[in-house]
Steps between C-alpha positions, in 0.01 A plus 500: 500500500813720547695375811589832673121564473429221646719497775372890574138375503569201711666731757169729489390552844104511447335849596209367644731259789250453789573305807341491891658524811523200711748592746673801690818441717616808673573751243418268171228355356451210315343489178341149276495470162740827438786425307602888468869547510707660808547862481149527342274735627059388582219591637340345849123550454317547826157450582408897616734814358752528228744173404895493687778508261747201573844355381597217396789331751511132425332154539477227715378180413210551232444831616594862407588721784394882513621781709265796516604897499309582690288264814359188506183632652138392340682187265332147585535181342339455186608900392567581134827588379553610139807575323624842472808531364758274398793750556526787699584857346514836611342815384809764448547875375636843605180554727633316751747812583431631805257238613409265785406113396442191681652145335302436196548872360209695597518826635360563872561853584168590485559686127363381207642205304748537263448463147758190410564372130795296520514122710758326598579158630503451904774261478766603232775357406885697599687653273719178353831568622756498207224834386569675817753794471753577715415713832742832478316801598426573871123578646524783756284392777491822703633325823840635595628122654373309195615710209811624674667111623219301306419630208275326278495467104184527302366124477644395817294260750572657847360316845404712797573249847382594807305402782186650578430869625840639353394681251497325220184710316637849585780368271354394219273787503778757487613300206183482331505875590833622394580207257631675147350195311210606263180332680452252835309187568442482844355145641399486813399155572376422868520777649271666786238685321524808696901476377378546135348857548777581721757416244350671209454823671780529746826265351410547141311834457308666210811540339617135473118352423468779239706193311474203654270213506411361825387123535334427889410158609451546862507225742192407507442414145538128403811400420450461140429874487828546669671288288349632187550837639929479441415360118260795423786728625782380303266449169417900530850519537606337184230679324650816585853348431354379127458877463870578541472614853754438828230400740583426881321197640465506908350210600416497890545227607624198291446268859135572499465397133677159602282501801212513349587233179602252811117567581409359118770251477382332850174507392540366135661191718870597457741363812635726682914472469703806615338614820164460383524664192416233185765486158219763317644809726850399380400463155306796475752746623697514214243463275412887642823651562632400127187679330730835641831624335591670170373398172522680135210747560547646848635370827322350858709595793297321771553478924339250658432531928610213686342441818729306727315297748648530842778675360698163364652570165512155432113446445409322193318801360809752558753222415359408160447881394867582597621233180245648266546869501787746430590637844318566847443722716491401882313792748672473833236483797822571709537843289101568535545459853739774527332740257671509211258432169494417265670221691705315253800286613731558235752265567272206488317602120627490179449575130634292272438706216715834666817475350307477139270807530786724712781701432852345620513858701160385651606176578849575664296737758249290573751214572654774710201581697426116558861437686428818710173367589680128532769619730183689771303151498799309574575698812136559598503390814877655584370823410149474693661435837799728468755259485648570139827750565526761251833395238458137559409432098502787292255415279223494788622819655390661112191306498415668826631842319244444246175285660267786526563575156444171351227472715364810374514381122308187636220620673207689327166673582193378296448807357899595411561427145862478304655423136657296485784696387423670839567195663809387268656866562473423913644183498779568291561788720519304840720208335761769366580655818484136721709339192763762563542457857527123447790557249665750724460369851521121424415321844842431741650204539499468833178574697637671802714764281429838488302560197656731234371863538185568241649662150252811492 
């Protein structure tokens, strides 16, 4: 017999792979006699109404354990389960534009279902890295802060930190909105499920859904829905990518997808480790994020929401997706507080990839900006109780010159929408006239001189 034949029949997995259920733990059952492997999608027979589709998470001592999509209600010992699936794929096709799924790819806005001909795998593999062109070409965003003293390149993996109730949606639907890229994936995975309406027709709008795909997996759902929910997103998005399309992947929120694989790790058996959360969150993060980025057909420029717990940067979630992506973005609740949206803290974010998708015009004025903005936080609270004197540093007395003008090219209405040449042309404009007061009135050496009269 031919060996590779034999070795492909003795990995067969048998269609007709039966077991019962002899166990349930929480959120898993256990399964005898069911040697199916993990990732594998079966059935959970019930004795009244239709079977529950299950998944495959691991096994534990002679048994397999199953996690269901949907409830454990109506399963008893001694229930059926029949193999599905061995791997799990994903029904794909240009009839997704414009359309509202849940996580495994069927459409649930009430119109009918799309007629798909292409599948996919669930879990693909990244682009391998030595086939991954360079990133050179900026995405406009359509938000003035981002794409004037952020910008990002087409490709790039962006995070979104902030704390809760600072508007962290509002800003990634104005970039799913205004976003020049050719067509949006928009995951939203735990959210409220009034928030999913309200987000489609009031952040994103007819305009931004006429090409987009949105992916929902609201709270409720199990959180193998909610896992599945951010692998469905980004396989539509490389489908669309395989097409020669930029696509923008928002992903709200990347902590709720960890929360909600700490749910199947803990109940697979996994320890707990880094404040609660089992090795499978860690692993799995990257796993996601590198599926985004440029490859030979099209691009995947993807921003992923970070919800910071308590408002400590440091928590494992926020920590670990800080050393896998390209830059972040940190939303100031201090700035939300006062009114200004959207309210991103430039001087805390960063894009790594600026200086390769900007001009070195670009670059000088946004460098510009940043010390202006630098030299106002450093004498914060100076300045808020009146005690900074007018020609003590030079450099602040300009910053003051110019504040409501940089503040002005960082705050934005939802429904105010800019080039980003626009944006460039603004910047450029402020930096020019602060740059030359910096040259011309350098700061005096000695604190209690009389400053130099302005050169008008």
């Amino acid at each position: 017999m031919n060996t590779d034949f034999s070795q492909q029949l003795n990995g067969a997995m048998l269609t007709g792979l039966t077991g019962s259920v002899v166990q349930t733990t929480g959120l898993t059952a256990a399964v005898a006699d069911f040697p199916a492997p993990i990732g594998a999608l079966v059935s959970i027979q019930r004795q009244s109404g239709s079977g529950i589709d299950a998944e495959v998470i691991g096994f534990r001592d002679k048994h397999t354990l199953v996690m269901p999509l949907t409830h454990l209600e109506g399963i008893r010992r001694g229930s059926r389960v029949k193999l599905v699936r061995t791997t799990r794929s994903l029904r794909v096709g240009t009839g997704l534009l414009g359309r509202i799924v849940d996580a495994r790819g069927r459409c649930v806005d009430g119109r009918p279902q799309p007629m798909l001909y292409e599948r996919m795998p669930l879990h693909n593999e990244p682009t391998p890295p030595t086939q991954r062109p360079r990133i050179d070409a900026p995405l406009a965003t359509g938000v003035k802060s981002i794409d004037a003293l952020l910008t990002c390149g087409r490709g790039q993996r962006l995070g979104i930190f902030a704390g809760s109730g600072v508007g962290k949606s509002v800003l990634l639907g104005m970039m799913g909105r205004w976003t020049d890229a050719d067509i949006s994936v928009i995951a939203l995975i735990g959210e409220r499920g009034r928030e999913v309406n309200e987000f489609i027709q009031r952040e994103l709008g007819p305009e931004g859904l006429a090409r987009s795909v949105v992916v929902a997996a609201t709270s409720n759902e199990p959180a193998l829905l909610r896992v599945q929910a951010a692998h469905t997103a980004t396989t539509i998005a490389e489908y669309f990518r395989d097409q020669g399309n930029n696509v923008l992947l928002v992903m709200d929120s990347i902590t709720r997808f960890a929360l909600a694989q700490r749910e199947i790790g803990l109940s697979a058996g996994e320890p707990p480790t880094t404040r609660g959360f089992p090795p499978s969150v860690f692993s799995l993060l990257p796993k996601l994020t590198e599926r985004a980025g440029r490859s030979p057909k099209g691009s995947i420029t993807a921003l992923y929401s970070v919800l910071v717990e308590g408002d400590d940067e440091n928590e494992p979630v926020a920590d670990t997706m800080r050393g896998l992506l390209d830059g972040h973005v940190w939303l100031s609740r201090r700035l939300a507080e006062k009114g200004h949206f959207p309210a991103v803290d430039v001087l805390r974010s960063i894009s790594r990839l600026m200086k390769d998708v900007t001009l070195p015009e670009h670059q000088a004025a946004a460098r510009t900006v940043r010390r202006l903005l630098a030299a106002l936080h450093e004498n914060e609270d100076l300045l808020a109780i009146g005690a900074y004197r007018q020609g003590t540093n030079k450099e602040v007395d300009i910053a003051l010159a110019f504040r409501e003008q940089i503040h002005g090219l960082l705050r934005q209405d939802i429904d105010e929408r800019l080039s980003m040449e626009e944006i460039q042309k603004g910047l450029i404009h402020i930096s020019q006239q602060a740059a030359a007061q910096l040259v011309s009135n350098p700061s005096p050496a000695n604190p209690d001189a009389t400053p130099e009269p302005e050169n008008t």
